[in-house]
C-alpha positions as CSV (number, residue, x, y, z in Angstrom):
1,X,-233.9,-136.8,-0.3
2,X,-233.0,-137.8,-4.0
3,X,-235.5,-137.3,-6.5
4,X,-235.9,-140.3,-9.1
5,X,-235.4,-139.2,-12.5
6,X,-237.2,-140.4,-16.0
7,X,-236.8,-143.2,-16.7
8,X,-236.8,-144.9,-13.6
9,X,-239.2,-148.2,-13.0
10,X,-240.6,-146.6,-10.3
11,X,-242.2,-144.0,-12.0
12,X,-244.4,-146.5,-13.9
13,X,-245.3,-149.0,-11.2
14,X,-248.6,-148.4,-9.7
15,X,-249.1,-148.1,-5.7
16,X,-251.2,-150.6,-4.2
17,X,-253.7,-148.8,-1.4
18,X,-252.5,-150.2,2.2
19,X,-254.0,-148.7,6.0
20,X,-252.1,-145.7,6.8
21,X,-249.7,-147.0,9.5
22,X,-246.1,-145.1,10.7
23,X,-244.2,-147.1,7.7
24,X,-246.9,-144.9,5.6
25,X,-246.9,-142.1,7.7
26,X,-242.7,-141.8,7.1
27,X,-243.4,-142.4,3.1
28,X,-245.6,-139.3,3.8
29,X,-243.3,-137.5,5.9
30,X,-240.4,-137.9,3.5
31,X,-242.5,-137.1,0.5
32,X,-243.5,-133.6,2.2
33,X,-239.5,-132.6,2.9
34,X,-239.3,-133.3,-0.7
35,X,-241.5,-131.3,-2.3
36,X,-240.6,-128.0,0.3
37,X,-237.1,-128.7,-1.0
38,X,-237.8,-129.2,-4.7
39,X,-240.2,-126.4,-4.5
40,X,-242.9,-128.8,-6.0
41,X,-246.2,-128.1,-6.8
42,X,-247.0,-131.6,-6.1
43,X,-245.0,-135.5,-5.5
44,X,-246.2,-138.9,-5.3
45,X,-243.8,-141.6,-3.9
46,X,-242.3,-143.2,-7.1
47,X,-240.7,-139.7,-7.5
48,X,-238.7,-140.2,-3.9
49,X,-238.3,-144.1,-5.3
50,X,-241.0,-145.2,-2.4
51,X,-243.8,-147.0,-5.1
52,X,-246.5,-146.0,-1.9
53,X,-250.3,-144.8,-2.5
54,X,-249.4,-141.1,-1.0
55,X,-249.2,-138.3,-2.8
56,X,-248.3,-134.4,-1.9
57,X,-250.4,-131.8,-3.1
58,X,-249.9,-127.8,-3.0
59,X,-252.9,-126.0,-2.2
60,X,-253.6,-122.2,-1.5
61,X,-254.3,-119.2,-3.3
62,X,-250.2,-118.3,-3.8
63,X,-248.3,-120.8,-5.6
64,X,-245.2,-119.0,-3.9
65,X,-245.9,-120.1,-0.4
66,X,-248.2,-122.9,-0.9
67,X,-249.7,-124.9,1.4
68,X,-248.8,-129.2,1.6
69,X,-251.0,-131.5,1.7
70,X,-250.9,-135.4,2.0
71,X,-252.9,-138.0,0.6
72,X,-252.8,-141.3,1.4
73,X,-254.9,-144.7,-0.7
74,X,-255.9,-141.2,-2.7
75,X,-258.6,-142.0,-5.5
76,X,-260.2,-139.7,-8.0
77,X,-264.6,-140.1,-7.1
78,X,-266.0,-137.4,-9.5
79,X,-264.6,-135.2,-12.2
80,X,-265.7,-131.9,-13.9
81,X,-267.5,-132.5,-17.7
82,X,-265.5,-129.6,-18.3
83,X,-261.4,-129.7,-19.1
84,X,-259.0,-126.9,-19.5
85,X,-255.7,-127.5,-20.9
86,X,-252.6,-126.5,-18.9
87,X,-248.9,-126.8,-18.6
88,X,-247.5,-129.6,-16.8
89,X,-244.3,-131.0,-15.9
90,X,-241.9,-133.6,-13.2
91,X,-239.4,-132.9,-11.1
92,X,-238.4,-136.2,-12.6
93,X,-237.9,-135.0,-15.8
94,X,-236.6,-131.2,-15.4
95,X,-237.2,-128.5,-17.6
96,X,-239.9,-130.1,-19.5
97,X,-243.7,-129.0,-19.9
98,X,-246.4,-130.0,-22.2
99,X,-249.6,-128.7,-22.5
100,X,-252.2,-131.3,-20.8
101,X,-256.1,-131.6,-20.9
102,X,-257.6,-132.1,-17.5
103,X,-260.7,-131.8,-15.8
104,X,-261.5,-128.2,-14.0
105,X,-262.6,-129.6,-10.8
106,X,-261.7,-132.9,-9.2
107,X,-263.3,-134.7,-5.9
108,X,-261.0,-136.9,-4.8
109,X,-261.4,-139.2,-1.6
110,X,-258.4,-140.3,0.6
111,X,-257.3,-140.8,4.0
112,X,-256.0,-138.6,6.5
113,X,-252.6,-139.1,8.7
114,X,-255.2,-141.1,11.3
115,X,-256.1,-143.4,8.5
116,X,-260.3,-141.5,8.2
117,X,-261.5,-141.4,5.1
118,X,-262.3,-138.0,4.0
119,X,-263.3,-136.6,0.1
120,X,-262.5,-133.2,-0.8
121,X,-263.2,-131.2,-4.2
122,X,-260.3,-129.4,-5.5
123,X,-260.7,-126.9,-8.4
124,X,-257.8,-125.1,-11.2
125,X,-254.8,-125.4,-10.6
126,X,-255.3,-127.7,-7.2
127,X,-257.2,-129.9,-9.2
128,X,-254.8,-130.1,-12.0
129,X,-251.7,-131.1,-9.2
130,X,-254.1,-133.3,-7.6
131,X,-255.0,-135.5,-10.6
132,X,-251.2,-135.1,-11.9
133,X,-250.0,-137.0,-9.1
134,X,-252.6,-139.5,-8.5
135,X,-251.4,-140.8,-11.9
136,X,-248.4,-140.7,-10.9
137,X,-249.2,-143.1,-7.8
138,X,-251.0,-145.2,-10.2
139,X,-247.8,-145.6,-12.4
140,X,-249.2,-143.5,-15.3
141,X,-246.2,-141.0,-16.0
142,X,-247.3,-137.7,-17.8
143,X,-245.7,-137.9,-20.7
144,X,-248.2,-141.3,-22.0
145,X,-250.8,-138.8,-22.1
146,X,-249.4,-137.2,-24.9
147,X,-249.2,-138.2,-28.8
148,X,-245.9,-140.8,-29.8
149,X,-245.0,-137.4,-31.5
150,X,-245.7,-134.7,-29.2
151,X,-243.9,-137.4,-26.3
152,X,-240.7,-137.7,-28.6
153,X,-240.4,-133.8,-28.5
154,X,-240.1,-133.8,-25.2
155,X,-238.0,-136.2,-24.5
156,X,-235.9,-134.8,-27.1
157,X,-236.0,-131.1,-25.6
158,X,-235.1,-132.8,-22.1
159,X,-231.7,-134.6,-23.2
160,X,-230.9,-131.5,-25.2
161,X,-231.2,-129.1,-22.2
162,X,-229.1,-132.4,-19.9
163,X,-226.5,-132.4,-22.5
């Protein structure tokens, strides 16, 4: 599976929530082999150029051997007061990582590969991957959270480094 790299459309169109069905189901499917092969910490579908409300999320105490976990129509329901800033990065944009504010705890609500609605509270670094890509679904790529300056760094650190 080819991952979609920065700049594609893809990565800034927003997934419109849609019943989980088998066309979902393979999005999801697809999405998971990706992220086992990347290793990812976490995918949503505009990085395998599917623009689908699913996202892949590692979970687990070992970041080594973690744990996937799909998420389909995911939506963020509650967020800590608190925030913690962390590094983040995109398989879609390799060898980059900025420093990010997030919440410490997020409870997000989704639905399940039956299509039941279930909310779960994720905390650190779960939380962190969870938010990450449910911004991603909703076409919001990392990188617009950060300054015009602090965003042109970046960018400028990533063509260096792909020559």
């Amino acid at each position: 599976m080819a991952i979609v790299l920065y700049p594609d459309a893809r990565l800034t169109q927003p997934a419109t929530a849609r019943p989980v069905d088998d066309a979902l189901r393979a999005i999801g499917a697809d999405l998971l082999a990706a992220a086992k092969a990347a290793p990812a910490y976490g995918l949503a579908g505009g990085h395998i150029g599917q623009v689908a409300p699913v996202v892949v999320i590692a979970t687990g105490s070992s970041p080594a051997t973690p744990d996937y976990l799909l998420l389909y129509n995911p939506e963020v329901v509650g967020v800590a007061p608190d925030s913690a800033s962390g590094p983040e990065g995109s398989v879609s944009l390799p060898g980059v990582q900025v420093e990010i504010e997030r919440p410490v705890w997020a409870e997000i609500a989704f639905d399940d590969a039956a299509g039941t609605r279930q909310t779960r509270r994720f905390e650190g670094l779960t939380a962190r991957i969870a938010l990450h890509e449910i911004e991603q679904m909703n076409g919001v790529f990392f990188l617009s959270k950060l300054s015009r300056l602090k965003r042109e760094m970046a960018l400028k650190k990533w063509r260096k480094r792909a020559g």
